[in-house]
N, C-alpha and C positions, 0 to 999 in steps of 0.2 A: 504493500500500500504506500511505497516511499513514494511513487512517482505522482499522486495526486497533493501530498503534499512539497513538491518540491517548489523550485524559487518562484517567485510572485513576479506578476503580469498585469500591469494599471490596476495593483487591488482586487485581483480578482479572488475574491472571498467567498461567493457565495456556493461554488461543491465545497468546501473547508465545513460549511455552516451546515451542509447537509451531511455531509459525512458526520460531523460533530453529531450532529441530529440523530441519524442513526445510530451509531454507537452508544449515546445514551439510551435509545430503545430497546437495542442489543441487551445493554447491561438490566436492562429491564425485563426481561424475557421474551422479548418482541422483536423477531426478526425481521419480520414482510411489512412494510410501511406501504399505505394506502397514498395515491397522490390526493383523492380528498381530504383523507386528514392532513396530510405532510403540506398542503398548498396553505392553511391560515396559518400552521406553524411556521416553516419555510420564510413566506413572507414576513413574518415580523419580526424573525430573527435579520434576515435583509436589511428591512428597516433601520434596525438598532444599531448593525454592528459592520453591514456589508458598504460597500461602495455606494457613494447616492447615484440616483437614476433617475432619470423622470417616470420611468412606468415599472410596476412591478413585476417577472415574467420569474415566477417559480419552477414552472415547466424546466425552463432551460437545463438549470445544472440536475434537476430531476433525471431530465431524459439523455442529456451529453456526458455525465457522467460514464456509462456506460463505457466510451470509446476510453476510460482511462483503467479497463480492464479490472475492477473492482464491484461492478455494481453489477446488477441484470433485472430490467424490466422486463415483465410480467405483461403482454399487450397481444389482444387480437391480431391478425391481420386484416390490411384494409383501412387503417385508420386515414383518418381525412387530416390533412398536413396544411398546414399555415402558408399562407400564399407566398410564394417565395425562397421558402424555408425547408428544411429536413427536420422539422420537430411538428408532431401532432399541434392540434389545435388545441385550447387548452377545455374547453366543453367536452371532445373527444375522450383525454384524459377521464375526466369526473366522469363523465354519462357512463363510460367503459369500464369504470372499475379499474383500471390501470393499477399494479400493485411491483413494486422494487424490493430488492432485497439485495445483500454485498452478496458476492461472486461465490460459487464452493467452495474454491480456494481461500478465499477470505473466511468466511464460515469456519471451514476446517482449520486454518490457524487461530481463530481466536476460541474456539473452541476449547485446542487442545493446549494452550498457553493464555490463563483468564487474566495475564499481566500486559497482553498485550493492546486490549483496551487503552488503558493508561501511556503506556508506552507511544501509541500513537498519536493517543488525543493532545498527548504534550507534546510531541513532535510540528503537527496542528497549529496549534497554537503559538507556540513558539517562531514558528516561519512565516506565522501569517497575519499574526495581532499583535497589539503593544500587549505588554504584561497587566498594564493598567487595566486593561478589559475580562482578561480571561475567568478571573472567579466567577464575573456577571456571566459570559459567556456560557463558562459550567453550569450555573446557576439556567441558567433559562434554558439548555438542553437535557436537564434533569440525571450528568455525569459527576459520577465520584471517580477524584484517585486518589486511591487509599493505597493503591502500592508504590513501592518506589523504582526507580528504572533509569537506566544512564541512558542521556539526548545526547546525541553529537548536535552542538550548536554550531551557530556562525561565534567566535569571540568578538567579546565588547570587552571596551576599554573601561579598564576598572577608574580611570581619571577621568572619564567624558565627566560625568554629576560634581565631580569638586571645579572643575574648569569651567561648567554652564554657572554653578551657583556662586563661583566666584566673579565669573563676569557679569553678573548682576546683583552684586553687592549682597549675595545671600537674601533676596527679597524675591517676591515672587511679581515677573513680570508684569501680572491683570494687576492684581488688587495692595502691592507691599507688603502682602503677609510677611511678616518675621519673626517667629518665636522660637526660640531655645532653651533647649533644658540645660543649663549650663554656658556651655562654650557650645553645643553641638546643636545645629539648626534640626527642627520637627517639623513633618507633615510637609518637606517641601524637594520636588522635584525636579532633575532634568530631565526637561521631554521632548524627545526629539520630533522634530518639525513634519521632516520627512523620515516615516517609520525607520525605526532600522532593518526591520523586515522586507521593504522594500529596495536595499540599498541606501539607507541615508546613512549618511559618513557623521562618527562622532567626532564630529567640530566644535568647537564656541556658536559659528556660526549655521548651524543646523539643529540648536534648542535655544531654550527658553527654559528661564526657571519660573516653573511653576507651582504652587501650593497643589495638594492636593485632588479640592474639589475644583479646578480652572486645567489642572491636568489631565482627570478624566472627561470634563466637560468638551474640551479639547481635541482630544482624542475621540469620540464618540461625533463631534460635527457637529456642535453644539455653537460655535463660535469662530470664525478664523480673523488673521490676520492681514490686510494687504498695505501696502505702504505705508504699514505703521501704525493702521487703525484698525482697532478690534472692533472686528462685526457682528452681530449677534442674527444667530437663523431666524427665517420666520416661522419655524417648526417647534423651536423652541418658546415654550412656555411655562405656567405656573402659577405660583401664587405666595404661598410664603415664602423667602429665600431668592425669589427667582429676578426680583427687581433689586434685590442688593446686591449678590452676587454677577447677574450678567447684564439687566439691562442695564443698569448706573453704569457701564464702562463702555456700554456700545456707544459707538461713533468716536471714543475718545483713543488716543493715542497710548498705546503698551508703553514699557520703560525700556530706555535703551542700553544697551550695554558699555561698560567700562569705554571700550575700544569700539573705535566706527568700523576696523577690518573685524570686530564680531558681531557684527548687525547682521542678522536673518538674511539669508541670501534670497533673493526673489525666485529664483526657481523651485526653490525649496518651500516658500510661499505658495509658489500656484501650486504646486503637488496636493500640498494639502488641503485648499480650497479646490479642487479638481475631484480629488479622491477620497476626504473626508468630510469636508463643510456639507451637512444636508442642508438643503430647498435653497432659498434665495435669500440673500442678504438685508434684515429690515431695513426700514427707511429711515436716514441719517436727517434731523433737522440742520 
């Protein structure tokens, strides 16, 4: 199952989210996933965690999974196909009954190794999300791991978080959070711009130090950055918390760093506003 998790391609999350999906069914006693049920679920993990999009098409990594030699739909033949396209229509799907399940092969190895669950869904993860996400991530596909298991990673630099948070004077970019238990900063992160999952280089200039709740916010396309002004989604919303923490900062300028050569590099900017920022940018008075 390495090859479906290997290197990422414009964020392409969404088989990671289905796979993820499965294997927590898996662990659940539930092999055979229904596209009726798996399409409200499917979607709103998308939603949450996957690349924004203007339209939702669950189908997709549903049905192309397959050609990654892991999965195998369960489908009539004769199905009526999407104008255009080599994927069923998605009414076809429902009306048909349409049902998937991972590969024999796949089957039989997890089977007979119940570590391997684990073993992959961190692999998963790891290649494909910030760290910041993945408990929720777990959390909303209904996986536990409770084993342990050696990941061959990509390495990260044990010095990128003292180099981000020094270049910002130990405050957090949005909002100045700064608080330490001692001499040691709390609750404050460096987050890189452009995922390192993606390929983002740990620079000065490819994070930001951010508190906690601005780094998940962040991360999730709650908010991006362009020319220096933090923008807040128009998807995002709320009610307590939500005009202290994001709207007060929208339209206003982030904090800059020590050094002009560790200012946010703009490519790195549009990455994120490209591939995480959901919906559109509210309106700036």
């Amino acid at each position: 199952m390495t090859s479906v998790s290997g290197s990422r391609a414009a964020n392409a999350t969404h088989k990671p989210l289905l796979i993820l999906y499965a294997l927590g069914r898996w662990q659940r006693g539930q092999s055979v996933v229904a596209f009726r049920q798996t399409e409200p679920d499917l979607t709103a993990l998308m939603r949450e965690f996957g690349a924004p999009r203007k339209s939702d098409h669950p189908e997709r990594p549903f049905w192309h999974l397959q050609r990654d030699g892991v999965w195998t739909v369960h489908a009539p033949s004769g199905l009526a196909l999407m104008t255009g396209g080599d994927i069923p229509r998605i009414g076809e799907l429902r009306a048909r009954d349409v049902r998937a399940e991972f590969s024999p092969d796949v089957q039989a190895a997890l089977s007979t190794d119940p570590r391997l669950v684990a073993a992959i869904a961190r692999r998963i993860l790891e290649r494909h999300f910030p760290e910041s996400l993945h408990r929720d991530i777990l959390r909303a596909v209904g996986l536990t791991l409770e084993t342990t298991t050696t990941v061959t990673r990509r390495k990260r630099d044990p010095a990128f978080r003292q180099r981000v948070l020094k270049a910002y004077e130990y405050r957090c970019a949005v909002c100045g959070f700064d608080v330490r238990l001692g001499s040691v900063s709390i609750a404050l992160d460096a987050a890189h711009i452009r995922w390192h999952q993606a390929g983002g280089p740990e620079t000065e200039d490819n994070g930001f130090s951010l508190c906690v709740l601005h780094h998940k916010t962040f991360d999730l396309g709650a908010f991006t950055v362009r020319e220096g002004i933090l923008l807040v989604s128009d998807q995002a919303n709320g009610t307590t918390g939500f005009q202290e923490a994001l709207m007060a900062h929208h339209g206003r300028p982030v904090r800059d760093p020590q050094r002009p050569d560790w200012k946010p590099e703009p490519h790195h900017l549009e990455w994120h506003g490209r591939e995480v920022f959901k919906g559109e940018a509210r309106h700036c008075d």
